[in-house]
N, C-alpha and C positions, 0 to 999 in steps of 0.2 A: 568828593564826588564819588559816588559808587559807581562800578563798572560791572555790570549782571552778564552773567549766562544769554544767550538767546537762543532764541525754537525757531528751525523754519523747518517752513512746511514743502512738502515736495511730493506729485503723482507720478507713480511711475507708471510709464507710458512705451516704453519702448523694448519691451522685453525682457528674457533674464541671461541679461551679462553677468558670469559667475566668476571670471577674472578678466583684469585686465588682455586685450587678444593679442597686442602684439608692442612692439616699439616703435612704430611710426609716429604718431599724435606724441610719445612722449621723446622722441628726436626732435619732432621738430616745435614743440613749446614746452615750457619750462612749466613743470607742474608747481602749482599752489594750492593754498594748502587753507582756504578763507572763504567762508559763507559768506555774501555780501546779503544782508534782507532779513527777516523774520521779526520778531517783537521780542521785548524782554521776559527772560521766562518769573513765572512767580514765584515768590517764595516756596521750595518748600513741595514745586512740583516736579522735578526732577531727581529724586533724592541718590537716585543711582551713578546721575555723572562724578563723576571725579577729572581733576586738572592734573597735569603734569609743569609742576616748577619749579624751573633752573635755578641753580646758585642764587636764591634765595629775590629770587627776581617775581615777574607775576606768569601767570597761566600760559605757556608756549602753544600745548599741546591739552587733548580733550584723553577721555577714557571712561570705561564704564565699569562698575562695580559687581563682577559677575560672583564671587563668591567672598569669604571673610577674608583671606590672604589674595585674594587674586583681581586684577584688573584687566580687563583687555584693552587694546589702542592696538596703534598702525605701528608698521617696524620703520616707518621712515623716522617718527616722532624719538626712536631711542636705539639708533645704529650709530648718528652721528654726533652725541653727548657723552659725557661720562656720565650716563643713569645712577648707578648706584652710589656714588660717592657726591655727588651734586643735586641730584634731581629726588624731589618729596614727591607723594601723591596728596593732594588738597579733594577732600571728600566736605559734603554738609555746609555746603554756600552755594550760591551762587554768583560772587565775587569775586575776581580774577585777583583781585591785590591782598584779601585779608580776610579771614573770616572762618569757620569749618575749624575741624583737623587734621593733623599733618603727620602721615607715615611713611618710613622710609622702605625701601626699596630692599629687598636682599638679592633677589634671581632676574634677569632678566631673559628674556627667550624669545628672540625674532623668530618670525619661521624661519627655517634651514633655507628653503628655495626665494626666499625675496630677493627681485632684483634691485636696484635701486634706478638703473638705467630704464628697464618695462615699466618698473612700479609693479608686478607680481607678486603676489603671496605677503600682501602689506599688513600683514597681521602680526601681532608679539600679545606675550601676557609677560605682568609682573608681578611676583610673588612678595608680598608686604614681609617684613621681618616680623610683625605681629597681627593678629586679627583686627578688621574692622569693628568698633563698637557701632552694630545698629540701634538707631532709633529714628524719630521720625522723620528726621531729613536727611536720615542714611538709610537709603537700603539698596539689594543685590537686584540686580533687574535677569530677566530669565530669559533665555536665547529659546530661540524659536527658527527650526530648522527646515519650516515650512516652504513652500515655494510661493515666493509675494507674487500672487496676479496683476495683470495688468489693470492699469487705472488703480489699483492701488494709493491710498491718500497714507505718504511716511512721514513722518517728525523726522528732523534731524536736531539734536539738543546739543549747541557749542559755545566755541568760545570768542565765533568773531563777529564782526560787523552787524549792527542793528543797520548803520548808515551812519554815511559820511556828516559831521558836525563842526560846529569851530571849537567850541570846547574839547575836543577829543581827535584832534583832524591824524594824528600821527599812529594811532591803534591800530596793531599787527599782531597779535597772537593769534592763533591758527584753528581750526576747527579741524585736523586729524587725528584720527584715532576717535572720534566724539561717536556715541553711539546712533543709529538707524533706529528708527520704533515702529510698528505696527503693532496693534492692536494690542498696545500696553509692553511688548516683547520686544527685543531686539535683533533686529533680522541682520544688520549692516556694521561695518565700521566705516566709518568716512575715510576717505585715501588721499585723494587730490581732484582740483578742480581747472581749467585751464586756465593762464596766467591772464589777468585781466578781463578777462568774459565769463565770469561766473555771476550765476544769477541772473541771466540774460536769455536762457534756453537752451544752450547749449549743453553737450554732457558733461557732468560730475560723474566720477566713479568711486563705488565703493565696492570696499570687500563684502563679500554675501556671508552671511551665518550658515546657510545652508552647506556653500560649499565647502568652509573652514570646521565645519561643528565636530569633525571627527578627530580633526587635528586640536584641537581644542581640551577635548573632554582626556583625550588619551597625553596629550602635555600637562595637565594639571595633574593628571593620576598620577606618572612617571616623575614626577616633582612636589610632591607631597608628602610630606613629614608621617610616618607609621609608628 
């Protein structure tokens, strides 16, 4: 049985939250980290997501293919693993168990200031030990450091829940780190959702492009092979 990628879809409506504001919401519920809803994505139309997979296990964690060495995701998805010695990045499927290819990890770099207690500054990149080979269901998707208006209609492209099944009733890999889309671009990284009530209206939070972009562009410069 295949197990796909899914897209949901999300308007943002309530303004621009550009980090997490404080540790209340996340004192008092345990953050999750799982889209519940969307549809399976097609073949072939996300070529930028990329997985993150443990000890040889399936898809924990989401990511996006921002340039040939480099991935972006959440720093929650790779503070409490041993990333480089365990953990591949799976690019060119959308397959959670098999399929794509598989590069390992050399750098890893949370940001400096992620709490893990707020969930602040939940952003990291990983620097691949060799280049991505693009082609047609690999490619680098382009950060967009615009300010998303409101009513804004965003993709989020991950790795969890279409919906509850009996064929499948136990699927827990996670949608953090999984990339935010507008208008082809990606504005977000998915962070966490509230434990149990996601997909129900409540808030999901993610990291903004906007407000990481600088921190971004100047860590990949500073970690770059010359």
């Amino acid at each position: 049985m295949q197990i796909s990628a899914t897209v949901f879809i999300l308007v943002l409506v309530l303004g621009h939250r550009e980090e997490v504001s404080g540790a209340t919401i996340a004192d008092r519920l345990s953050p999750m980290a799982l889209i519940i809803g969307g549809t399976d994505v097609e073949d072939g139309k996300a070529p930028y997501l990329a997985g993150l997979v443990y000890n040889n296990s399936e898809t924990y964690c989401g990511g996006s293919i921002i340039a040939a060495r480099w991935i972006l995701t959440a720093a929650r998805c790779v503070t409490n693993v041993n990333v480089t010695n365990l953990t591949v990045v799976r690019v060119g499927t959308n397959d959670i168990y098999e399929g794509g290819s598989m590069y390992q990890i050399d750098r890893v770099i949370p940001h400096e200031r992620y709490s893990a207690i707020t969930i602040r500054n939940d952003v990291a990149l990983l620097r691949l030990k060799t280049p991505i080979k693009f082609e047609e269901h690999v490619e680098k998707i382009e950060l967009n450091e615009e300010l998303v208006p409101i009513n804004a209609t965003l993709t989020i492209v991950g790795w969890g829940f279409v919906g509850w099944n009996k064929e499948n009733p136990k699927r827990t890999q996670g949608d953090s780190g999984s990339p935010v889309v507008w208008k082809g671009k990606q504005v977000g990284v998915v962070s966490w959702a509230m434990a149990g009530v996601c997909a129900i209206g409540l808030p999901d939070v993610q990291a903004s492009i906007r407000y990481f972009y600088g921190w971004i562009t100047k860590t990949m410069a500073a970690n770059s092979d010359h």
